[in-house]
N, C-alpha and C positions, 0 to 999 in steps of 0.2 A: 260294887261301887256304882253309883247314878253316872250319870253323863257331865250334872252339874260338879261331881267333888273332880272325878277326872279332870275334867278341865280345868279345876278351880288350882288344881294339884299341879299344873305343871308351868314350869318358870316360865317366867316373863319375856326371856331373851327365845323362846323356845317358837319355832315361826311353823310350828301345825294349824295348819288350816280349820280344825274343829276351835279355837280360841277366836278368831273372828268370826264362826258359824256360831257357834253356842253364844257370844257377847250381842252380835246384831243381825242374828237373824233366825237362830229357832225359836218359835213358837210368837215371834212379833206376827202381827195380823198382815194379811196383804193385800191389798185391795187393787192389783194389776193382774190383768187375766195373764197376760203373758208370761208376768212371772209366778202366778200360780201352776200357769202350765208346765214351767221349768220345775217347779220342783215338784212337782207330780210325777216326769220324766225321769228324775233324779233318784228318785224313789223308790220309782219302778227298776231302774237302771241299779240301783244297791240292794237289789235282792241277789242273795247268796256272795254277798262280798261287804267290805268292810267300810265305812263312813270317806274314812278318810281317805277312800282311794276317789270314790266319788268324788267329795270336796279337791285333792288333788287335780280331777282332771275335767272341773265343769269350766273354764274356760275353753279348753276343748269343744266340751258339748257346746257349749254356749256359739260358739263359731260355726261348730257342724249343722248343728241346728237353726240355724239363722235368726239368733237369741232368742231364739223361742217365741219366732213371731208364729199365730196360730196361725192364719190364714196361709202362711209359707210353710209352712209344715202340713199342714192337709192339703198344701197341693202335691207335697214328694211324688216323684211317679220309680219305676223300676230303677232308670237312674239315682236317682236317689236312694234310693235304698241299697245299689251296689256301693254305691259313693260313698256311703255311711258303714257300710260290711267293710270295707276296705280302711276304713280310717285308723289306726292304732292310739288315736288320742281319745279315743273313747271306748264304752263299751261296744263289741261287736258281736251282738249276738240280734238273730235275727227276729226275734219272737219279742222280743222289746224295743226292736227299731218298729217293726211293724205295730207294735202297741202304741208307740209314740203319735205314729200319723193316723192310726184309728180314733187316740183318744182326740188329736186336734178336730178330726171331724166331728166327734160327736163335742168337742166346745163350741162349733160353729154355732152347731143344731141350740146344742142351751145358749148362745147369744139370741138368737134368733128368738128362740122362744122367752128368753127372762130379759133379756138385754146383756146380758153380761152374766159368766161363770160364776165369780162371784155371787152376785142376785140368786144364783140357783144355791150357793151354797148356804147364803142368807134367808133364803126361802123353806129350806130343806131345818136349816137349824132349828132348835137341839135337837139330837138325836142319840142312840146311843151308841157306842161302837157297833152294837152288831149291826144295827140301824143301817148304819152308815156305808158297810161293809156288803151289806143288801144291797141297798142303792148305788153305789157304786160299781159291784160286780151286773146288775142289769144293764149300767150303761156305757162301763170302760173295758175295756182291756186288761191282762195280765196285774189285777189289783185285789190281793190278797188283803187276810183281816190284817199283817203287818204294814203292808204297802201304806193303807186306809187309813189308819191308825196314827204309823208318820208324818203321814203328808197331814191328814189335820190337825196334829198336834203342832207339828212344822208351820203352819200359819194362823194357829189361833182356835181353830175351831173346836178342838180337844184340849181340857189339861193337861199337865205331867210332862211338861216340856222342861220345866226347872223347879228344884224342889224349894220351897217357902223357907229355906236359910241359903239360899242363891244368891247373891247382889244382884241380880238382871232378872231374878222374880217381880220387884216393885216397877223395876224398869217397864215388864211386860204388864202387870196391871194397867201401870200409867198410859198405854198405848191400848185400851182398852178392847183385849181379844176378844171374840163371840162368846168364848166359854165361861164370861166370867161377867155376862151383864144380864 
């Protein structure tokens, strides 16, 4: 079963968090680093666990993480990182907190260098998954050919976010993703 029948599948009164993820926000384009960086972290953070625990608990994250501002988050220092080990509203594990504030450092460096994360991913575009997976394990942290894959499918960059009998497939065209111009 795709992502899109799942979801398409379950009642209307039904308040899972993947029905507002799947309807406004995977695979729409993004053009704020911030919250590219959020769901990059998100990402990273739902390896070896389920979507929906994610979705469940990014208000959490979104709080822990000081909504994903990057500059606050590449500054974390050891407090921060204990402060985060300790939070129960989020993932606690230490190799993806520490990926989190690595990966904000190296968005500083692509600001600096493209203007914005974005710009690099614009810059970088098309590519193919392995492509992508390439460039990405040179410059991040804990980012796997799944990780890679999600996360630009999740903003545009990859297709196969929603399949072409989706109602929010045209949605997504009309909003027009990287991978489809």
């Amino acid at each position: 079963m795709t992502y899109c029948e799942y979801v398409n599948n379950l009642s209307t009164e039904d308040t899972n968090p993947n029905i507002d993820y799947h309807n406004n926000h995977y695979g729409f384009p993004i053009d704020d680093d911030n919250e590219l960086f959020e769901r990059l972290v998100l990402e990273i953070n739902q390896a070896g666990l389920s979507w929906i625990t994610i979705l469940k608990k990014q208000k959490n994250f979104q709080k822990a993480y000081n909504n994903f501002d990057i500059l606050t988050v590449a500054s974390y220092g050891e407090k921060d990182c204990e402060r985060l080990l300790n939070d129960p509203g989020i993932i606690r594990n230490k190799l993806k907190i520490n990926a989190a504030i690595h990966n904000a450092n190296v968005i500083l460096e692509l600001q600096k260098a493209h203007g914005s994360f974005k710009n690099w991913l614009d810059m970088n575009h098309p590519l193919t998954k392995d492509e992508w997976v390439k460039l990405f394990k040179k410059n991040f942290k804990f980012v796997g050919g799944e990780i890679v894959n999600e996360f630009l499918m999740s903003s545009g960059y990859l297709s196969g976010s929603h399949t072409a009998d989706c109602p929010i497939y045209q949605k997504i065209l009309n909003a027009k993703p990287a991978w489809n111009k």
